[in-house]
C-alpha positions as CSV (number, residue, x, y, z in Angstrom):
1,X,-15.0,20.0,11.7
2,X,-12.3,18.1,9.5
3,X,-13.2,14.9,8.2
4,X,-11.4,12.4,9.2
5,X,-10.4,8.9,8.1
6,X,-9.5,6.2,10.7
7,X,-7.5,2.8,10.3
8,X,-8.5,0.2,12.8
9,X,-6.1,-2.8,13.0
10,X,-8.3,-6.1,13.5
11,X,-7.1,-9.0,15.9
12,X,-8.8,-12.1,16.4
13,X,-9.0,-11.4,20.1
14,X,-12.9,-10.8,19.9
15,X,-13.1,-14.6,18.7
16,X,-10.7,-16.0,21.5
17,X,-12.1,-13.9,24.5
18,X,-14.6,-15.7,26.6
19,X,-14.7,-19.0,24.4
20,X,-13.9,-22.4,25.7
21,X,-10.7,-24.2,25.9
22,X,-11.8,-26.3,22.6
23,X,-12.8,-23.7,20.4
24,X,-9.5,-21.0,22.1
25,X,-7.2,-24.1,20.5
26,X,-9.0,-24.3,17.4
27,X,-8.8,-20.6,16.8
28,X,-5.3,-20.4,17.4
29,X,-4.3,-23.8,15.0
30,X,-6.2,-22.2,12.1
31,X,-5.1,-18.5,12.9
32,X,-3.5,-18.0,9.5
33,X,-6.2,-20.6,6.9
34,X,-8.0,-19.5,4.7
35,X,-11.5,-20.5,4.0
36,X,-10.5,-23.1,1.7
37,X,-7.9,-24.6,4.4
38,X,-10.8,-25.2,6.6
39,X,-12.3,-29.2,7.2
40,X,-16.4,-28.6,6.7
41,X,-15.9,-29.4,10.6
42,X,-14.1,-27.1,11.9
43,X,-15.0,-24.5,9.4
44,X,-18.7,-25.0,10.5
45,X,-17.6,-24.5,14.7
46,X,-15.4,-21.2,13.5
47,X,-18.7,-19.8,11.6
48,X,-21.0,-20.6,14.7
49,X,-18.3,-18.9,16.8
50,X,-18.5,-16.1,14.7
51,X,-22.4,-16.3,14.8
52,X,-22.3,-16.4,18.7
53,X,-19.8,-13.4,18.8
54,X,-22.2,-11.2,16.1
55,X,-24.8,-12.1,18.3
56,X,-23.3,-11.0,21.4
57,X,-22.0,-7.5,19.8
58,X,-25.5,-6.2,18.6
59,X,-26.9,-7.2,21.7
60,X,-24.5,-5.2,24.0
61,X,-24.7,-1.4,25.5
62,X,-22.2,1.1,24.2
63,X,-20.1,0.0,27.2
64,X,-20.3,-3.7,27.0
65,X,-19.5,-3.4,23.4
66,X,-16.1,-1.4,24.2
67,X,-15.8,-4.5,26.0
68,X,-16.2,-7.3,23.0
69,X,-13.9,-5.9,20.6
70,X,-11.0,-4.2,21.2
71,X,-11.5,-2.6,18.0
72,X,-14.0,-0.8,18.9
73,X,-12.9,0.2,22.3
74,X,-10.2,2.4,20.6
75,X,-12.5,3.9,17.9
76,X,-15.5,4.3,20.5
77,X,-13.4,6.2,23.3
78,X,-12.1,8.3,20.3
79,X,-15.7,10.0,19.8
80,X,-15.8,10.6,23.5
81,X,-17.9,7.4,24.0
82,X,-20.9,8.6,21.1
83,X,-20.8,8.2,17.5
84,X,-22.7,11.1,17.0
85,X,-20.2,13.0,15.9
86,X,-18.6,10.3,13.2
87,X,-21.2,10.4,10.7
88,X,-18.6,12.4,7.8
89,X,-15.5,10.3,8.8
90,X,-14.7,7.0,7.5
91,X,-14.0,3.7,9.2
92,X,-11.2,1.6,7.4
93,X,-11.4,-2.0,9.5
94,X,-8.0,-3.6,8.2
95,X,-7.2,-7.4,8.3
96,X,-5.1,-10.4,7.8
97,X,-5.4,-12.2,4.8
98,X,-7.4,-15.2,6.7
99,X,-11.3,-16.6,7.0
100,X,-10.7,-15.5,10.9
101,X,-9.7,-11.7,9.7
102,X,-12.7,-11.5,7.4
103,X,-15.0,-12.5,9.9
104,X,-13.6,-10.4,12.4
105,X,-13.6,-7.2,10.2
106,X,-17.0,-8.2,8.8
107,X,-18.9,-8.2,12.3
108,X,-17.3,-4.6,12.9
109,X,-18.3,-3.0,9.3
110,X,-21.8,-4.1,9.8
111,X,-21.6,-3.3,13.5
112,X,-20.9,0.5,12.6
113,X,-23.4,0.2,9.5
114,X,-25.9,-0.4,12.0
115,X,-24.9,2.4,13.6
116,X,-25.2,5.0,10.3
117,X,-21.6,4.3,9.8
118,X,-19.5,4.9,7.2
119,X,-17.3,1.8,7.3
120,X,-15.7,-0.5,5.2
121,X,-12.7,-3.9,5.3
122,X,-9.8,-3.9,3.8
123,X,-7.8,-7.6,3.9
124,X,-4.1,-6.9,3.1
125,X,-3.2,-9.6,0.3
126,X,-1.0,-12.0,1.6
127,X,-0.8,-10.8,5.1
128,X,-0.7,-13.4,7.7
129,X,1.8,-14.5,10.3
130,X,2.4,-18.2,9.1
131,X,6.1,-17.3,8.7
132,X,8.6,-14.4,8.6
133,X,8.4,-14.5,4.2
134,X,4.1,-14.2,4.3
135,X,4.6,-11.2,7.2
136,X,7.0,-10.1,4.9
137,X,5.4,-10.2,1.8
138,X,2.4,-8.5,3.1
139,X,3.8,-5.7,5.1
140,X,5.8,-4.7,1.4
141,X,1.9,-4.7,0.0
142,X,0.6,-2.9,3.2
143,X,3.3,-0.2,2.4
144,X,1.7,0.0,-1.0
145,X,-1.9,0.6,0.0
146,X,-1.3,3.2,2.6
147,X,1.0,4.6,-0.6
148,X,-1.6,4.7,-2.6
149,X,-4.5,5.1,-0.5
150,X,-4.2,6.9,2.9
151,X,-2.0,9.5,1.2
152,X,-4.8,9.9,-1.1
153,X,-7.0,10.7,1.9
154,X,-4.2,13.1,3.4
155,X,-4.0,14.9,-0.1
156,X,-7.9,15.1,0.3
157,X,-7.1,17.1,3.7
158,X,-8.6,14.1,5.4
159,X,-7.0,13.8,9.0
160,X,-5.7,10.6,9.4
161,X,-5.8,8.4,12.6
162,X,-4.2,5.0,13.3
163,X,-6.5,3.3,15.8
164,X,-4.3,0.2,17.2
165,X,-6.0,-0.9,19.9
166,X,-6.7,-4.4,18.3
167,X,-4.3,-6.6,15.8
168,X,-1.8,-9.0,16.3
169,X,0.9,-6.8,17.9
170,X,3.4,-7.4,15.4
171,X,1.3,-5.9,13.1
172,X,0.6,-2.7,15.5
173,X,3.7,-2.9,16.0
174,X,4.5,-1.9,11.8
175,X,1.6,0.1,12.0
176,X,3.1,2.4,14.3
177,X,5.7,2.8,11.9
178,X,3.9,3.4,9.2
179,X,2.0,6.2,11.6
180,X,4.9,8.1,11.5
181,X,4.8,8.8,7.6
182,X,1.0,8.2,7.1
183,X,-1.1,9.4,10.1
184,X,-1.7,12.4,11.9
185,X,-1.8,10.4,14.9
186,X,-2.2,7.0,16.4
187,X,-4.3,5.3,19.5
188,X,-3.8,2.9,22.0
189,X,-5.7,1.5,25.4
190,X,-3.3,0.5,27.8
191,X,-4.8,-2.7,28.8
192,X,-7.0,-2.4,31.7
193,X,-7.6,1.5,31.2
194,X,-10.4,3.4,29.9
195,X,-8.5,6.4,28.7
196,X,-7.1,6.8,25.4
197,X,-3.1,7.1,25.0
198,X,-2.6,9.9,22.0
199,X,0.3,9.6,19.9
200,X,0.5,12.8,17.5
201,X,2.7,12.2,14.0
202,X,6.3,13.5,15.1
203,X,8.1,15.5,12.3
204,X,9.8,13.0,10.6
205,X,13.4,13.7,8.7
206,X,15.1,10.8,6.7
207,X,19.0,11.4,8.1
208,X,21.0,11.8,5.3
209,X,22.9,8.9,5.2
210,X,19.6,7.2,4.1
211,X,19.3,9.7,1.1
212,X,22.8,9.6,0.6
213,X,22.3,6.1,-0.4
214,X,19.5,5.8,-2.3
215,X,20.7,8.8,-4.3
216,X,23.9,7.1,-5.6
217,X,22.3,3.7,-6.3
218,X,19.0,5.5,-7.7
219,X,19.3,3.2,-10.6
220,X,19.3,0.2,-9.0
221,X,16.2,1.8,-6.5
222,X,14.2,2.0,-9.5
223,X,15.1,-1.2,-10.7
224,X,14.3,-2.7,-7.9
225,X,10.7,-0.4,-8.1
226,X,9.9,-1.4,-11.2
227,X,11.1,-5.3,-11.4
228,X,10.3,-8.5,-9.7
229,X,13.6,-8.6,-8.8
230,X,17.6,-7.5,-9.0
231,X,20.6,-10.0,-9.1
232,X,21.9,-10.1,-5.0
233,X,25.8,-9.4,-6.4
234,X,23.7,-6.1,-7.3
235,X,22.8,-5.4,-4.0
236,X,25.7,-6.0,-2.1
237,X,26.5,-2.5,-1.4
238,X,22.8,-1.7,0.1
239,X,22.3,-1.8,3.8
240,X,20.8,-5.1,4.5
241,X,17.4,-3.6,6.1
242,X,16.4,-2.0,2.5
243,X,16.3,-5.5,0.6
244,X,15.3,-9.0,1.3
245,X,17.2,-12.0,-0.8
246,X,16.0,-14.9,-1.3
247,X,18.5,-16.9,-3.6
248,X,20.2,-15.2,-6.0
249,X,17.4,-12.2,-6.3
250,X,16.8,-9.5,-4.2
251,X,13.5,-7.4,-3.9
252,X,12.7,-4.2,-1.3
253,X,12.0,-5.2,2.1
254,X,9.0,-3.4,3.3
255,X,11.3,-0.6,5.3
256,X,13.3,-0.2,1.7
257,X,10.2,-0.2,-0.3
258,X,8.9,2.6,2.4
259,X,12.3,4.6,2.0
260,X,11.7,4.4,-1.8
261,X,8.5,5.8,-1.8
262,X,8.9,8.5,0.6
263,X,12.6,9.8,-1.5
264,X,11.2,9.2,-5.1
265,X,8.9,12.2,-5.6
266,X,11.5,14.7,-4.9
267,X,14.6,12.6,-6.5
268,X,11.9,12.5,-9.7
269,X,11.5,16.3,-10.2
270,X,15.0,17.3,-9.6
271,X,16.0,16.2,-13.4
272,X,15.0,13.5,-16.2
273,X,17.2,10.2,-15.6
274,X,19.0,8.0,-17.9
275,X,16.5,5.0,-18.5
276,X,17.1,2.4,-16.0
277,X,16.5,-0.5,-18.6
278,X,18.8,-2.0,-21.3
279,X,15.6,-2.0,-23.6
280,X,15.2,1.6,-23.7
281,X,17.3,4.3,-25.4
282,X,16.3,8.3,-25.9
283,X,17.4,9.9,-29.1
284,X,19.3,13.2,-29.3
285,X,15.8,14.8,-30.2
286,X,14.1,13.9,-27.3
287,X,17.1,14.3,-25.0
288,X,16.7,18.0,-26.4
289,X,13.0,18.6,-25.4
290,X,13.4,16.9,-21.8
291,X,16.0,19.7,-20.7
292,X,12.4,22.4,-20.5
293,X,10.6,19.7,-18.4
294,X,9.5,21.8,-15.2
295,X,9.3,19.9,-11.7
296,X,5.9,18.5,-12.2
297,X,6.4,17.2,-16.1
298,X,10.3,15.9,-14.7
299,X,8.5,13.8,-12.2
300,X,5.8,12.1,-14.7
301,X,8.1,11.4,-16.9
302,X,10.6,9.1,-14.8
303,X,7.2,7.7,-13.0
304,X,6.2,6.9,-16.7
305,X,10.0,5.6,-18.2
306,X,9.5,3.4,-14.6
307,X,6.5,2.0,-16.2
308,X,7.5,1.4,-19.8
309,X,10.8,-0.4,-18.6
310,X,8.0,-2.9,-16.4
311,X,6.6,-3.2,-19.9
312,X,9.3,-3.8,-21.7
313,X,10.8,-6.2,-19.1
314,X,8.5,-8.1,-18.2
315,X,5.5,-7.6,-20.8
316,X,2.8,-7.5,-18.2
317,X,0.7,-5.1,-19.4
318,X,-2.5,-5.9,-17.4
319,X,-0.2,-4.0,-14.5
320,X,-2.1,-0.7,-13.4
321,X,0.4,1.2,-13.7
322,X,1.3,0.2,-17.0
323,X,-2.5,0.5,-18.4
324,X,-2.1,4.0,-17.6
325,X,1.0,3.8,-19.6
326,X,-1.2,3.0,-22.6
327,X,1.5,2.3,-24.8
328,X,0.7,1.0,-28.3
329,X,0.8,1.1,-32.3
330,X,0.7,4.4,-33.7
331,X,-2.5,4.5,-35.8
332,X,-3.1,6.8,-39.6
333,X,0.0,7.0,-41.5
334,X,3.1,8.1,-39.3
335,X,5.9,9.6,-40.2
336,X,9.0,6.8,-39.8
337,X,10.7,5.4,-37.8
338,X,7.8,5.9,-35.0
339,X,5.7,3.5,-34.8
340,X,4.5,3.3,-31.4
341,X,3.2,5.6,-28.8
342,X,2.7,5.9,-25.0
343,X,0.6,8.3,-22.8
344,X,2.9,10.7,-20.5
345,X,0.6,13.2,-19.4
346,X,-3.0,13.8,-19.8
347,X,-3.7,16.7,-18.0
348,X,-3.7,20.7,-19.8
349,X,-2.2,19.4,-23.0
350,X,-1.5,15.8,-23.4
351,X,1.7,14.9,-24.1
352,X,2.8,11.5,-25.3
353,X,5.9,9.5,-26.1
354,X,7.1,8.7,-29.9
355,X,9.4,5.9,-30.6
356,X,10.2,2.6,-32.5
357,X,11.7,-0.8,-32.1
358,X,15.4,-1.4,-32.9
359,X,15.8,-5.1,-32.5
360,X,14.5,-5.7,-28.6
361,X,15.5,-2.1,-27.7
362,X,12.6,0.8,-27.5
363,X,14.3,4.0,-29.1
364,X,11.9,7.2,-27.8
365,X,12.5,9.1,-31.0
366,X,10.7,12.3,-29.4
367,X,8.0,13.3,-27.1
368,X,5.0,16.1,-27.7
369,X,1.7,17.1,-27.3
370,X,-1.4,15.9,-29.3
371,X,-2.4,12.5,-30.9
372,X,0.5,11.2,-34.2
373,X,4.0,12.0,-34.7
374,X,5.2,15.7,-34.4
């Protein structure tokens, strides 16, 4: 049997259901604090709550739970109503960036720990539904984790399942989305039903208008990638759905950011592009050994000039992306002008990047295998 890895949107409504009309208004006006944003009053009647509610789930048959948490209903009735068979999969519980979220999510990990569970949180930074810029803020970073680490899980040969029974709907809602480029299928529970509603991953083609787009603007896509931001005169020809503005800047909105991610990989291995920063500039030289880059070394290159331009622009270098980057002072005696050197690949034989300052400008002299100027 596959493994499987499963994604379980987390609502609140476990903490609302059943409780009184004092504590269903409290929970609703601090939907979106944080611990911190709590009075020691009302913090202290959320945490007994959340006792009561603990309490009530590890007391509860296999049925009655199904009941408590809607959560659970979805992943329970997906195992045929026994666990027994979920021991090698695991059980992502994903929340909002709140105290209610944690709790909610916390109760279900160690719910299916009791069980001999494999099960873990994940709070999506930023997330909440205070207003449309926090949603938007964290759906962008939602976009980046499944990026990062449910296609992980699908490279793995993990199957991947959506469970969206629980959550705030406009976050199922996303989710779904998301299903259709992440997942290998999503679940619901039509309220008031016992059986599971199946929703297998449809082949999904972007049109090519969408390509179209991104390919002759790829510059400004990776700018946008790589930066905190790109002046809105900039954007004016991109289709308002790919970008959010606030002021004068402009960043992805989560659907662009998506589009982005899902393009890059095959935009990246077709050829080596221009950099897309002022403060970089190739040599002849190098120009020369970039034309026998194959697919694979075409693509980790441009992921790697992507990261050296967030370097160079904005000097953050505590980024991940940029530590792997690794980008620093040539050490012995080199061979001028290089002075500096950057990790490109480290795989078979490692191959780096050669290059030296000119005034603010990063001039990649040449690029090779091995450690010191070739």
């Amino acid at each position: 049997m596959e493994q499987l890895v499963m994604v379980s949107s987390c609502g609140t409504s476990s903490l609302t259901n059943g409780a009184d009309g004092e504590m269903r208004d409290l929970l609703r006006r601090t939907a979106n604090y944080g611990k911190r944003e709590y009075s020691e009053e009302d913090r202290q009647k959320v945490d007994d709550r959340v006792r009561c509610v603990r309490e009530k789930l590890f007391s509860s048959s296999p049925e009655d739970v199904k009941r408590v948490s809607a959560e659970l209903h979805g992943l329970i009735s997906y195992y045929g109503n026994t666990l027994s068979n979920a021991s090698r999969n695991t059980h992502i519980f994903l929340h909002t960036d709140t105290y209610q979220g944690e709790c909610v999510a916390g109760i279900l990990v160690d719910w299916m720990l009791k069980q001999k569970q494999n099960a873990q949180s994940q709070a999506v930074e930023g997330l909440n539904t205070k207003n449309a810029d926090s949603f938007r803020e964290g759906m962008s970073r939602l976009v980046r984790w499944c990026d990062e680490t449910i296609r992980g899980y699908r490279d793995q040969k993990f199957r991947v399942v959506f469970n969206l029974v629980g959550g705030f709907k406009v976050l199922q809602g996303f989710l779904q989305t998301l299903g259709m480029f992440f997942a290998d299928e999503s679940v619901y529970v039509f309220e008031g039903e016992e059986s599971l509603l199946r929703i297998p991953r449809l082949p999904l083609d972007l049109d090519d208008g969408t390509k179209r787009v991104i390919r002759d603007n790829i510059d400004l896509f990776r700018r946008l990638g790589w930066s905190d931001g790109v002046k809105r005169a900039e954007c004016a020809s991109l289709p308002e759905t790919l970008v959010y503005c606030a002021g004068e800047e402009c960043v992805f909105s989560p659907w662009g950011d998506l589009l982005w991610r899902r393009i890059r990989p095959d935009l990246y291995a077709e050829r080596v592009l221009p950099s897309s920063s002022a403060k970089i500039r190739f040599t002849k030289a190098a120009e020369e050994t970039m034309k026998d880059f194959d697919m694979e070394r075409r693509s980790q290159f441009n992921e790697r000039l992507d990261d050296l331009a967030r370097f160079l622009e904005s000097g953050r270098s505590g980024d991940a992306n940029v530590k792997r980057l690794d980008f620093k002072p040539l050490k012995g005696d080199p061979k001028p002008p290089a002075t500096h050197e950057f990790d490109l690949w480290t795989d078979r034989r490692g191959w780096r990047g050669f290059g030296h300052f000119d005034g603010n400008v990063f001039v990649l002299d040449s690029v090779g295998e091995g450690i010191g100027h070739r």
